[in-house]
PDB file of N, CA, C and O in Angstrom:
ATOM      1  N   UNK A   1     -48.943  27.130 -22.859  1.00  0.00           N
ATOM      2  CA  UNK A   1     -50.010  27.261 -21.886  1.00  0.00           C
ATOM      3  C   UNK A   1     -50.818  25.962 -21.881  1.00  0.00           C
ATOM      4  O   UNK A   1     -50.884  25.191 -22.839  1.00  0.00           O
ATOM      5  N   UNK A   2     -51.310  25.831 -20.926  1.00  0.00           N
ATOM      6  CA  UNK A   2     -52.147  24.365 -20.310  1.00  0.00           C
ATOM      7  C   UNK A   2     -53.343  23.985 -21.378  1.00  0.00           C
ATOM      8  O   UNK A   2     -53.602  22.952 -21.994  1.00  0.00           O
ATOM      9  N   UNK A   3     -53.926  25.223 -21.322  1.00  0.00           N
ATOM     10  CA  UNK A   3     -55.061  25.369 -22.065  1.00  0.00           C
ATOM     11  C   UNK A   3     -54.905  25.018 -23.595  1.00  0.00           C
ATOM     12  O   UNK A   3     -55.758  24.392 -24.223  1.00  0.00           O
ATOM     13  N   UNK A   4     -54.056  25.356 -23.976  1.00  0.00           N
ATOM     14  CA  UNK A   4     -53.942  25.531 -25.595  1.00  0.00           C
ATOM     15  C   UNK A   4     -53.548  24.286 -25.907  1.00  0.00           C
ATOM     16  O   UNK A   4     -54.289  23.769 -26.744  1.00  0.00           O
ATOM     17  N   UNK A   5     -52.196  23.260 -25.361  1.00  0.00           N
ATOM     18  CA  UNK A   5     -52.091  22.245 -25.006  1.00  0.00           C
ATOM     19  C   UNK A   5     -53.101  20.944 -25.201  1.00  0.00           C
ATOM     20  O   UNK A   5     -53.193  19.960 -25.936  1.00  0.00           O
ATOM     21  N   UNK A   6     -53.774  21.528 -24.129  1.00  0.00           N
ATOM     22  CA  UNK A   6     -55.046  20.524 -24.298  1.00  0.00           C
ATOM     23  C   UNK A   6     -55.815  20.834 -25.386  1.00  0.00           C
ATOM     24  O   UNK A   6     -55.717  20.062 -26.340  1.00  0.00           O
ATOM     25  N   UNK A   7     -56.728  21.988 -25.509  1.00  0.00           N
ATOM     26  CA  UNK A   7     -57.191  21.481 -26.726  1.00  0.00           C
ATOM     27  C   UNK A   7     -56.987  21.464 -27.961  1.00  0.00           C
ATOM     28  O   UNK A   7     -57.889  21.337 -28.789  1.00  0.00           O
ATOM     29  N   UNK A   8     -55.528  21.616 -28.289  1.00  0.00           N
ATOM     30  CA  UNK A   8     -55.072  20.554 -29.348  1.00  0.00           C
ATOM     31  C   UNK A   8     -55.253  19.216 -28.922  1.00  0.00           C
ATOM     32  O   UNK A   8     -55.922  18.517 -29.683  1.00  0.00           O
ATOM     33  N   UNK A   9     -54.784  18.650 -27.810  1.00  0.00           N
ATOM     34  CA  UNK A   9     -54.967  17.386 -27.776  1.00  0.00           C
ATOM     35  C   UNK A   9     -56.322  16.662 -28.049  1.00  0.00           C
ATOM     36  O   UNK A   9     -56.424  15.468 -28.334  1.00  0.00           O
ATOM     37  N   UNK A  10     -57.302  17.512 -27.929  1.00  0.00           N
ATOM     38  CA  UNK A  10     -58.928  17.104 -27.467  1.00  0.00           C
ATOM     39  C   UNK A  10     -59.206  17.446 -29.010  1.00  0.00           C
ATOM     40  O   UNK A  10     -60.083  16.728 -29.490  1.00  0.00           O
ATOM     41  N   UNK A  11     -58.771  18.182 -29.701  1.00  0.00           N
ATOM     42  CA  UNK A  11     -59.223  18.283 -30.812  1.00  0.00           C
ATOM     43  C   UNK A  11     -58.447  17.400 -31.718  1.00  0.00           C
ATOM     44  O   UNK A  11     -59.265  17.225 -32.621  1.00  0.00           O
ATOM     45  N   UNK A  12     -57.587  16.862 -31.984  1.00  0.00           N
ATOM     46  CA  UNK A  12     -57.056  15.513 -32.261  1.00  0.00           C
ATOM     47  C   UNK A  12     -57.279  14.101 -31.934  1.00  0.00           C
ATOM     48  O   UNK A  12     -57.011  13.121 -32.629  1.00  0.00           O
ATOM     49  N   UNK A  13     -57.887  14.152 -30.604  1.00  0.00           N
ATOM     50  CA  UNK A  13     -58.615  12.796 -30.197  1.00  0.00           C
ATOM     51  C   UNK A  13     -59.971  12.802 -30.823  1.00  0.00           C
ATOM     52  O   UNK A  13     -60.549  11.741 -31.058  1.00  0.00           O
ATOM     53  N   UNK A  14     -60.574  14.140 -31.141  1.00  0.00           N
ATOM     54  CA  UNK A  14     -62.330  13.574 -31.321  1.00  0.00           C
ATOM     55  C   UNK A  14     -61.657  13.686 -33.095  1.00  0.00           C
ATOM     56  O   UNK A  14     -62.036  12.615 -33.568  1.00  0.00           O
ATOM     57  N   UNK A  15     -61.074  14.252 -33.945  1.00  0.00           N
ATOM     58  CA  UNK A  15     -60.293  14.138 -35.135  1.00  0.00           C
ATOM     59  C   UNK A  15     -60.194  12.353 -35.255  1.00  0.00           C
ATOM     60  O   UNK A  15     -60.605  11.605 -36.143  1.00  0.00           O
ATOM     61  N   UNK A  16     -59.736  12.165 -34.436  1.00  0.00           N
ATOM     62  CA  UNK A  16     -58.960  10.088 -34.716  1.00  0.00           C
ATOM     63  C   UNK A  16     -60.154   9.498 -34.119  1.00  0.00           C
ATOM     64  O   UNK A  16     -60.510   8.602 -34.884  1.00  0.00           O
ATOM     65  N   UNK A  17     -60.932   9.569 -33.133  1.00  0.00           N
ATOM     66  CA  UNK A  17     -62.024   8.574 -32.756  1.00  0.00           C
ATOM     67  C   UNK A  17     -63.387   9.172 -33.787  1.00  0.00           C
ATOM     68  O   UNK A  17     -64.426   8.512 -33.794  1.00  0.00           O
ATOM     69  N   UNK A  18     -63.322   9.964 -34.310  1.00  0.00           N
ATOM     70  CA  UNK A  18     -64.931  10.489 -34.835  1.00  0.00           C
ATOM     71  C   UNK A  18     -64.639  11.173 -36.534  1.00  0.00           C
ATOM     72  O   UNK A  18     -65.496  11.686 -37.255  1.00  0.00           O
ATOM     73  N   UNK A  19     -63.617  11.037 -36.752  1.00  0.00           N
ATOM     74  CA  UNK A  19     -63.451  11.611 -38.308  1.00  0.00           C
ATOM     75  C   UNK A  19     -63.574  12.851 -38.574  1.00  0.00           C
ATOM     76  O   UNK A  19     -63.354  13.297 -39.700  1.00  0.00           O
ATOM     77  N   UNK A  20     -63.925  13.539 -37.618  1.00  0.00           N
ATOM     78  CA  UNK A  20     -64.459  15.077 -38.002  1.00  0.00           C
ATOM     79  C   UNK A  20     -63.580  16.407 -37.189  1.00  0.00           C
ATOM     80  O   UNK A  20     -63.464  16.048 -36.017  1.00  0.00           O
ATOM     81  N   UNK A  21     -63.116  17.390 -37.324  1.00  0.00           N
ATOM     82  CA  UNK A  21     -62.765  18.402 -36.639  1.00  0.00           C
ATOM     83  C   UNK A  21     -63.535  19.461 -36.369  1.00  0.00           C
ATOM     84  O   UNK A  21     -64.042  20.332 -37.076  1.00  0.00           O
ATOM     85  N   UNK A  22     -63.533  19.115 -34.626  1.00  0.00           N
ATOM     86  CA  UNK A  22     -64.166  20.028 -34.396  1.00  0.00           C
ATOM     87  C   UNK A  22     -63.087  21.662 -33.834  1.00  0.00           C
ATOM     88  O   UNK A  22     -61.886  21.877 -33.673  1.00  0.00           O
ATOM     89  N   UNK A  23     -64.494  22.568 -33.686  1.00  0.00           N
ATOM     90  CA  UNK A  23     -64.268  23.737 -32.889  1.00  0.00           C
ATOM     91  C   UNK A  23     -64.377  23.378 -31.749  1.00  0.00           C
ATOM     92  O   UNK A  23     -65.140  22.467 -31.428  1.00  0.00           O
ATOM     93  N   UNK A  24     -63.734  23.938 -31.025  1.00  0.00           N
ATOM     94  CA  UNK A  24     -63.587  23.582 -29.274  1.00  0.00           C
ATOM     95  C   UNK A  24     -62.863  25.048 -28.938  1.00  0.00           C
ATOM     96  O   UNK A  24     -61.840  25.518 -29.437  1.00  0.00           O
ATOM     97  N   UNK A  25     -64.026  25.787 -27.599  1.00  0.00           N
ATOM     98  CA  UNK A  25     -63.978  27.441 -27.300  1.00  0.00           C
ATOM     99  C   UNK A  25     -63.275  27.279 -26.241  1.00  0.00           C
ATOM    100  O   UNK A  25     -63.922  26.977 -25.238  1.00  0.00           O
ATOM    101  N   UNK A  26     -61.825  27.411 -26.099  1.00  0.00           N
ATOM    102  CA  UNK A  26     -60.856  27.444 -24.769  1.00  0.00           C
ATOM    103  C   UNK A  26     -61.677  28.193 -24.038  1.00  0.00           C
ATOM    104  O   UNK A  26     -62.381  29.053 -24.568  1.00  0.00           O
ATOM    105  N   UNK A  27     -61.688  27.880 -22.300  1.00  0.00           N
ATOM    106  CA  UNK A  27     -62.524  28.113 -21.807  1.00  0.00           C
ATOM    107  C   UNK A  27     -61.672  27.991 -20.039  1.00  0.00           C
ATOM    108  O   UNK A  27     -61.443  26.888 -19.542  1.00  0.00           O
ATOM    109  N   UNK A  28     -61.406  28.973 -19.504  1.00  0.00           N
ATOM    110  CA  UNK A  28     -60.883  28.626 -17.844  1.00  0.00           C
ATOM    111  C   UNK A  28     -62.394  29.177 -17.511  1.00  0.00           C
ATOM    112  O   UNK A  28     -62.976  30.056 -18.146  1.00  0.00           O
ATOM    113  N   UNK A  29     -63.040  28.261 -16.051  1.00  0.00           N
ATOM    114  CA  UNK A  29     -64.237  29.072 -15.600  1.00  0.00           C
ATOM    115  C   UNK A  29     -64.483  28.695 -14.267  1.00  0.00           C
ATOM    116  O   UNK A  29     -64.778  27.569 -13.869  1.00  0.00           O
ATOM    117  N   UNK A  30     -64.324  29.825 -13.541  1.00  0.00           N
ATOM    118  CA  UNK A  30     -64.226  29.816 -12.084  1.00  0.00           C
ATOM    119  C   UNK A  30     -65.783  29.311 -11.420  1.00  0.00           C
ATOM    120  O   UNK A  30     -66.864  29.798 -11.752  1.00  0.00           O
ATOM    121  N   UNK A  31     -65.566  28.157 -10.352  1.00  0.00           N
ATOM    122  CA  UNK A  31     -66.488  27.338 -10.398  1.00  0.00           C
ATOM    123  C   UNK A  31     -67.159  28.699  -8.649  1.00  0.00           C
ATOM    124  O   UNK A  31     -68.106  29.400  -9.006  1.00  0.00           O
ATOM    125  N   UNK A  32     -66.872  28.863  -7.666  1.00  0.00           N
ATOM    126  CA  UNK A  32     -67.227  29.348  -7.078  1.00  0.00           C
ATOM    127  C   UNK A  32     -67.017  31.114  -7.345  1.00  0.00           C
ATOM    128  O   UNK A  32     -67.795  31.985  -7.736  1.00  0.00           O
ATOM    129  N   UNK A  33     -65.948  31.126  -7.033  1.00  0.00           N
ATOM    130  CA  UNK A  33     -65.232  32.762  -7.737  1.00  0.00           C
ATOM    131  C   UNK A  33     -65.821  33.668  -8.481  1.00  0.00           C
ATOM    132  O   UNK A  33     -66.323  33.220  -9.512  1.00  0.00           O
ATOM    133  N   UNK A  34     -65.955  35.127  -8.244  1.00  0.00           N
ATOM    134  CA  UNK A  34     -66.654  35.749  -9.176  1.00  0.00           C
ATOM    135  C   UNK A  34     -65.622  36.391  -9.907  1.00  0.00           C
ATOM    136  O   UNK A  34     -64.777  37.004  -9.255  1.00  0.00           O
ATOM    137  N   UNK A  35     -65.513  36.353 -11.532  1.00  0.00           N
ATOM    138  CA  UNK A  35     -64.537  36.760 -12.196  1.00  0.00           C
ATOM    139  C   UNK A  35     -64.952  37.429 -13.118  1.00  0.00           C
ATOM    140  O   UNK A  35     -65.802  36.842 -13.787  1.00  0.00           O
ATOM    141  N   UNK A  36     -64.610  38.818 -13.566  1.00  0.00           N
ATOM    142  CA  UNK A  36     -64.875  39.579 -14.620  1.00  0.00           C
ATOM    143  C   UNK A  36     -64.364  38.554 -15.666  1.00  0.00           C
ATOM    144  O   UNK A  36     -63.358  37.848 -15.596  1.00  0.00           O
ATOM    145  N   UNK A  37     -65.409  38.646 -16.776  1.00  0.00           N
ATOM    146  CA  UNK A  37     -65.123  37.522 -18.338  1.00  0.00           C
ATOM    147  C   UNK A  37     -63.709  38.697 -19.248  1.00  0.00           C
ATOM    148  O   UNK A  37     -63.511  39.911 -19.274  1.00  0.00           O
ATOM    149  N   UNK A  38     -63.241  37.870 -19.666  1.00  0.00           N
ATOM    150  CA  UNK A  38     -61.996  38.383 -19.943  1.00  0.00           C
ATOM    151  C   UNK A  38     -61.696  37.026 -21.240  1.00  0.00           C
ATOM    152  O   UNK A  38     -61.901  35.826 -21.056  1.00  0.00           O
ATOM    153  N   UNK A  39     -61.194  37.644 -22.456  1.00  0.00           N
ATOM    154  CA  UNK A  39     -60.864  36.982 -23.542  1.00  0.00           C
ATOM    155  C   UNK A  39     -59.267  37.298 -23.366  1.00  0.00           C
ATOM    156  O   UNK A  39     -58.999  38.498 -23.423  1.00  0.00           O
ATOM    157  N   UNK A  40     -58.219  36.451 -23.171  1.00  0.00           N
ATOM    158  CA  UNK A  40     -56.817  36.421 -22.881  1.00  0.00           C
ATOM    159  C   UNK A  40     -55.865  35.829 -23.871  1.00  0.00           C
ATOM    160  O   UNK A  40     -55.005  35.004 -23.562  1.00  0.00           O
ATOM    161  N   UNK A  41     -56.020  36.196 -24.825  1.00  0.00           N
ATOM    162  CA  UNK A  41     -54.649  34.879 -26.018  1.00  0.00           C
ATOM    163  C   UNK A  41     -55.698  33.779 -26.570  1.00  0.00           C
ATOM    164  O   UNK A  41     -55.611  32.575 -26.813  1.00  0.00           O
ATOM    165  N   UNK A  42     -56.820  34.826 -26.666  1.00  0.00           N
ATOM    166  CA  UNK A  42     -58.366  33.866 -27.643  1.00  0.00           C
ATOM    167  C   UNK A  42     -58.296  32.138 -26.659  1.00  0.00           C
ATOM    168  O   UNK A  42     -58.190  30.964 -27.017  1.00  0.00           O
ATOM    169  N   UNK A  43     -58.447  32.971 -25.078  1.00  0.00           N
ATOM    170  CA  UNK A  43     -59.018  31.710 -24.151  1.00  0.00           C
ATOM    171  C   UNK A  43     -60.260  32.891 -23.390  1.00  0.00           C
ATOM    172  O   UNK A  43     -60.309  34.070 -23.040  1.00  0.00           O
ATOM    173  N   UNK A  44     -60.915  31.987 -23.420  1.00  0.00           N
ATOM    174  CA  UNK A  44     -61.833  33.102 -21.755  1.00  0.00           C
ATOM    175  C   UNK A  44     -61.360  32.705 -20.787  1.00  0.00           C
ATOM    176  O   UNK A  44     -60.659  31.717 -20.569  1.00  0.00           O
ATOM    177  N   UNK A  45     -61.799  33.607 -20.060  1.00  0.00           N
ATOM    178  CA  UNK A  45     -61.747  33.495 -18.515  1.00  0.00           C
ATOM    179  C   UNK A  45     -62.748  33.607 -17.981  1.00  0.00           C
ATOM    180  O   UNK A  45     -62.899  34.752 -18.407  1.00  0.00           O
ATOM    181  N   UNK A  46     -63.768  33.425 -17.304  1.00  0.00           N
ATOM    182  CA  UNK A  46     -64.857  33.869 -16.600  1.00  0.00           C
ATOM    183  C   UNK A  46     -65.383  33.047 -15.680  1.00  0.00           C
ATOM    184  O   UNK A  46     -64.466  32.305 -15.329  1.00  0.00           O
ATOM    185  N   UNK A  47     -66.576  32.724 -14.978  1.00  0.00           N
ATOM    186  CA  UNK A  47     -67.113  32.050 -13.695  1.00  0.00           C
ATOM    187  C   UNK A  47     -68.302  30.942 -14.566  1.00  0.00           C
ATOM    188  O   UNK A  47     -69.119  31.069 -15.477  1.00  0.00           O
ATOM    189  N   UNK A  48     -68.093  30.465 -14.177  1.00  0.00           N
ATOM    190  CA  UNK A  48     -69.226  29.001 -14.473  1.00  0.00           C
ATOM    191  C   UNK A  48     -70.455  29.510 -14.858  1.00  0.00           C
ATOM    192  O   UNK A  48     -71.054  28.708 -15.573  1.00  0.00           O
ATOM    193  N   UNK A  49     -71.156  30.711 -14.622  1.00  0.00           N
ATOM    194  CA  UNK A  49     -72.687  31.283 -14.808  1.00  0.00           C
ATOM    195  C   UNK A  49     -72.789  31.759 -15.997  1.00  0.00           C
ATOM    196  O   UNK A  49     -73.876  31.928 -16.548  1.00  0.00           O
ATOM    197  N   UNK A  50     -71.316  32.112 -16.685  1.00  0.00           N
ATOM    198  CA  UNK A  50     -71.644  33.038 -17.975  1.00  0.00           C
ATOM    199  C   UNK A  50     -71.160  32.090 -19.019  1.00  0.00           C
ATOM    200  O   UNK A  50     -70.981  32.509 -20.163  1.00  0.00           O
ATOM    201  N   UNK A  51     -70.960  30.973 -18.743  1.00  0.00           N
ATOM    202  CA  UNK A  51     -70.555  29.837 -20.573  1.00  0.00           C
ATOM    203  C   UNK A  51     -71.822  30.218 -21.034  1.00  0.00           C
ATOM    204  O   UNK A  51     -71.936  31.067 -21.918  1.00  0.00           O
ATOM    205  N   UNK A  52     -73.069  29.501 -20.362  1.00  0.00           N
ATOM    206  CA  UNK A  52     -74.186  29.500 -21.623  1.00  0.00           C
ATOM    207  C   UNK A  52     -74.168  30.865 -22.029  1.00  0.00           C
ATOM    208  O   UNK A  52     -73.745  30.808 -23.184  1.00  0.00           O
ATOM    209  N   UNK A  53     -74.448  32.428 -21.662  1.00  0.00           N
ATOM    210  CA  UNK A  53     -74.135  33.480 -21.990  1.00  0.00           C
ATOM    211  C   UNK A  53     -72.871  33.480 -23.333  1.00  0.00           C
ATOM    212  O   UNK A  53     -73.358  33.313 -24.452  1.00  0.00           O
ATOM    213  N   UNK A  54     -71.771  33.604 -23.292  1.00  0.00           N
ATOM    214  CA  UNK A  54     -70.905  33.142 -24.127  1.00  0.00           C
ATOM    215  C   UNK A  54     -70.795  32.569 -25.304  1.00  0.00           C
ATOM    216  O   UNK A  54     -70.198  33.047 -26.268  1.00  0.00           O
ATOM    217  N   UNK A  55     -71.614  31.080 -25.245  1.00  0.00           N
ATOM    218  CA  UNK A  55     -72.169  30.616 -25.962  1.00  0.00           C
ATOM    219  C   UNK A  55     -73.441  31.043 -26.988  1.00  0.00           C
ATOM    220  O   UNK A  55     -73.385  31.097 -28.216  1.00  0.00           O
ATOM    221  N   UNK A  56     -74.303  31.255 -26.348  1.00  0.00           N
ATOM    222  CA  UNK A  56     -75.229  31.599 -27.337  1.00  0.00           C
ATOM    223  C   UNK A  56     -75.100  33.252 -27.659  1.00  0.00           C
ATOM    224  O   UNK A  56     -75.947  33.720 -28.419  1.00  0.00           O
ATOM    225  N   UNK A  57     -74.269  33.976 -27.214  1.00  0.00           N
ATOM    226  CA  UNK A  57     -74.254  35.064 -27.981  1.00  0.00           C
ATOM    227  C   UNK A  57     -73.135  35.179 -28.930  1.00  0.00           C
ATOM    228  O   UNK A  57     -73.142  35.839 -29.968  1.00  0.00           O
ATOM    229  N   UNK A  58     -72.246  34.520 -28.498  1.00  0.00           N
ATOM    230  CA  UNK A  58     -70.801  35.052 -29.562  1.00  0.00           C
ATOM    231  C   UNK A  58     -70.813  33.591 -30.367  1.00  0.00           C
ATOM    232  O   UNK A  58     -70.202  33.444 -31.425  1.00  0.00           O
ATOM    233  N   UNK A  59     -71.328  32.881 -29.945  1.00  0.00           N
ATOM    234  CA  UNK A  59     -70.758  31.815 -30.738  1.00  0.00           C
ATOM    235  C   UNK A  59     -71.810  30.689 -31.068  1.00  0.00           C
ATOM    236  O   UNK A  59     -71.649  29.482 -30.891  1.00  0.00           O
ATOM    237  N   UNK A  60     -72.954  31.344 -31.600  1.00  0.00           N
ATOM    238  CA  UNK A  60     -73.968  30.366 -31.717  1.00  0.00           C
ATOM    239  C   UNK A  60     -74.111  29.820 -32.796  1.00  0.00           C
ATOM    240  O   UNK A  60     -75.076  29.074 -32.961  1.00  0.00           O
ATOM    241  N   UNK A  61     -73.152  30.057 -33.853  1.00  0.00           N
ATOM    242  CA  UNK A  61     -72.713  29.110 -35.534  1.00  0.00           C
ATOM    243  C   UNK A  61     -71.707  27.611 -34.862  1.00  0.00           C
ATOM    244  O   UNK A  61     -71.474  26.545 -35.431  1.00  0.00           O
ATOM    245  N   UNK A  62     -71.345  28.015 -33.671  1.00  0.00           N
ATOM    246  CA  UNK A  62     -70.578  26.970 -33.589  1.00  0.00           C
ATOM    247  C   UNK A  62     -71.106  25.557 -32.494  1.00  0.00           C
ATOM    248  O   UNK A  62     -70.641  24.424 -32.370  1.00  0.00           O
ATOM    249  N   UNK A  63     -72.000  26.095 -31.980  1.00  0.00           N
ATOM    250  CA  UNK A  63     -72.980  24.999 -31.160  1.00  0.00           C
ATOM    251  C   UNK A  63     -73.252  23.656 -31.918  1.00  0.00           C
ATOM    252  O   UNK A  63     -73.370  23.747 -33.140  1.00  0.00           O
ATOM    253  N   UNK A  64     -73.306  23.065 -31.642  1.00  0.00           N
ATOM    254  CA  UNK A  64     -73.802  21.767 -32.045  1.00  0.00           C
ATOM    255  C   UNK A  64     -74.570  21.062 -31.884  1.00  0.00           C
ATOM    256  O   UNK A  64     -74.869  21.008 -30.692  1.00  0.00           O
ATOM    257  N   UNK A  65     -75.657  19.787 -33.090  1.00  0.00           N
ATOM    258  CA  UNK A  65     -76.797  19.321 -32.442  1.00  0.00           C
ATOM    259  C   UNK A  65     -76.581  18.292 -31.493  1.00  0.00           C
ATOM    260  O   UNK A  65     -75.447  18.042 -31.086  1.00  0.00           O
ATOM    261  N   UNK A  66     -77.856  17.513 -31.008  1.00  0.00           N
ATOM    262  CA  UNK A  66     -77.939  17.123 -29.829  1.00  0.00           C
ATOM    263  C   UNK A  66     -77.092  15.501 -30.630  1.00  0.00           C
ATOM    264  O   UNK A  66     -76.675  14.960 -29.606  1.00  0.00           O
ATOM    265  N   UNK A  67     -76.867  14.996 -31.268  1.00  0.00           N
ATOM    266  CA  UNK A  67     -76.478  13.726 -32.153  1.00  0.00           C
ATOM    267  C   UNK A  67     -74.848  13.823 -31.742  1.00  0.00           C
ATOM    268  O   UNK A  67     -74.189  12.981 -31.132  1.00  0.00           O
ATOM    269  N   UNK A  68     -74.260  15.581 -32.462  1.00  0.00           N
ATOM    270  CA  UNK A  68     -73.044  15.532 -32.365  1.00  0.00           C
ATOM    271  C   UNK A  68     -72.278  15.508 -30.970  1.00  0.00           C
ATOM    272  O   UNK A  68     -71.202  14.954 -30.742  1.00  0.00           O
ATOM    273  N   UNK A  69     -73.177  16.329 -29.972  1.00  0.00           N
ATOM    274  CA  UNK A  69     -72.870  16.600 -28.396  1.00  0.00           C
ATOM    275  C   UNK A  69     -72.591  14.780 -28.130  1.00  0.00           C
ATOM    276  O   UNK A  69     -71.518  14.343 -27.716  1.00  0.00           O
ATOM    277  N   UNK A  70     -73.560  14.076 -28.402  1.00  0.00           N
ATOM    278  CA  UNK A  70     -73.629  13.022 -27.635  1.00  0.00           C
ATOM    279  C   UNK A  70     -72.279  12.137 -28.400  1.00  0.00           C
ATOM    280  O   UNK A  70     -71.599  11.538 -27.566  1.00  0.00           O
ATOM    281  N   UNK A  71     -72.037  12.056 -29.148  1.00  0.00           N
ATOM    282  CA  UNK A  71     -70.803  11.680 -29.548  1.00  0.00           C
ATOM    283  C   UNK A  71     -69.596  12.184 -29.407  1.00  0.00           C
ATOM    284  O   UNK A  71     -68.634  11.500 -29.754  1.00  0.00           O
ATOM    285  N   UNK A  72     -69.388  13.633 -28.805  1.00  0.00           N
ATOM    286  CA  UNK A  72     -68.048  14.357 -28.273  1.00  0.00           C
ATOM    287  C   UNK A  72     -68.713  13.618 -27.055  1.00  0.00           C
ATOM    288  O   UNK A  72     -68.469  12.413 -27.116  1.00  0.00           O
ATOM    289  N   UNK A  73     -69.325  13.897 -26.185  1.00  0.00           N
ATOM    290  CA  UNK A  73     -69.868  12.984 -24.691  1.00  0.00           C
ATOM    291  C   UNK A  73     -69.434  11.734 -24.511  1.00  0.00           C
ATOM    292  O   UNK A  73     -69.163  11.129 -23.474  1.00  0.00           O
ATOM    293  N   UNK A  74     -69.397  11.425 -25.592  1.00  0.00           N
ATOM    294  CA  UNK A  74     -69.480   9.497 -25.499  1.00  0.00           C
ATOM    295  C   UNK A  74     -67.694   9.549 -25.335  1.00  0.00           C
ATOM    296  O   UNK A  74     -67.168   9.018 -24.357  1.00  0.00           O
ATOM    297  N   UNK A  75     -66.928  10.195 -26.327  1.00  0.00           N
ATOM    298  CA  UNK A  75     -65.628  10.205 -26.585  1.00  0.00           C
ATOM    299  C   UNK A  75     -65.262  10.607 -25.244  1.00  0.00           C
ATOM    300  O   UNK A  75     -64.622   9.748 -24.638  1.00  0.00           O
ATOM    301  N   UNK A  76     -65.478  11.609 -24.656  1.00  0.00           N
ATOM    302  CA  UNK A  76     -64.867  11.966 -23.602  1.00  0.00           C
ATOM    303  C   UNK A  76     -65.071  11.023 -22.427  1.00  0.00           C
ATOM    304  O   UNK A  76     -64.198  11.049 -21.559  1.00  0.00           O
ATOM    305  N   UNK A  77     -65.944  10.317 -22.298  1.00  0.00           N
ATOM    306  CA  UNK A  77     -66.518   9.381 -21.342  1.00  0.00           C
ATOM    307  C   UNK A  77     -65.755   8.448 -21.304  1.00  0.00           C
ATOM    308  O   UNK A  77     -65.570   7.966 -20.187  1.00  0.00           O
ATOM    309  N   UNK A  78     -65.116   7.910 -22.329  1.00  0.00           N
ATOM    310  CA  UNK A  78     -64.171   6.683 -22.517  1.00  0.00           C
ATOM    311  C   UNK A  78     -62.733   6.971 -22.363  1.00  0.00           C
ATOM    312  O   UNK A  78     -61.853   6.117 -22.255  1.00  0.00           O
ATOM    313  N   UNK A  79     -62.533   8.596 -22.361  1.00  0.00           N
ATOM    314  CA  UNK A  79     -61.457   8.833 -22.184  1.00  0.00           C
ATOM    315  C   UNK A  79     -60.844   9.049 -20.582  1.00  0.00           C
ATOM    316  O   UNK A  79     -59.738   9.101 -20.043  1.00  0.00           O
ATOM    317  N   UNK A  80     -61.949   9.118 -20.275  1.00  0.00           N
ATOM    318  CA  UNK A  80     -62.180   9.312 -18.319  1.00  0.00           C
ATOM    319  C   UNK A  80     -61.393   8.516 -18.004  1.00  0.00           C
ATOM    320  O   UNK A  80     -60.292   8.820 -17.544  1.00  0.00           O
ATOM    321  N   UNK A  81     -61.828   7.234 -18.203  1.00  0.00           N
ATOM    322  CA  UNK A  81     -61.420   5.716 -17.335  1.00  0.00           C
ATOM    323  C   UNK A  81     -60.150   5.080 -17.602  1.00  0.00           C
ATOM    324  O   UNK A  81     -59.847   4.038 -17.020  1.00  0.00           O
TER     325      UNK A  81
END
């Protein structure tokens, strides 16, 4: 699957550019679409309105501070171009 795919890959790139392994919450999320949230093969599914929901209820040990965000940010930013 696409999903799983990638974030192995994403979790191996911030692994080799940043030293550290992270958690990363597979995540499909329907940007207009209204979609019942649905956990599928430990990916969600749901609509763009309910991540922060998601986030801070099921998974708020795994959030990160504002230091570490900006360094997965920075990584991904360079990986854009």
């Amino acid at each position: 699957m696409q999903v799983k795919g990638q974030l192995k890959w994403l979790q191996s790139e911030l692994l080799k550019t940043t030293g550290k392994k992270y958690e990363i919450i597979p995540t499909i999320a329907f940007i207009v679409w209204f979609v019942d949230t649905e956990k599928i093969d430990n990916i969600y599914v749901t609509q763009a309105k309910t991540i922060n929901n998601i986030l801070e209820n099921k998974y708020r040990d795994v959030l990160y501070n504002d230091e570490e965000l900006k360094r997965i940010t920075s990584c991904i930013h360079k990986w854009e171009r």
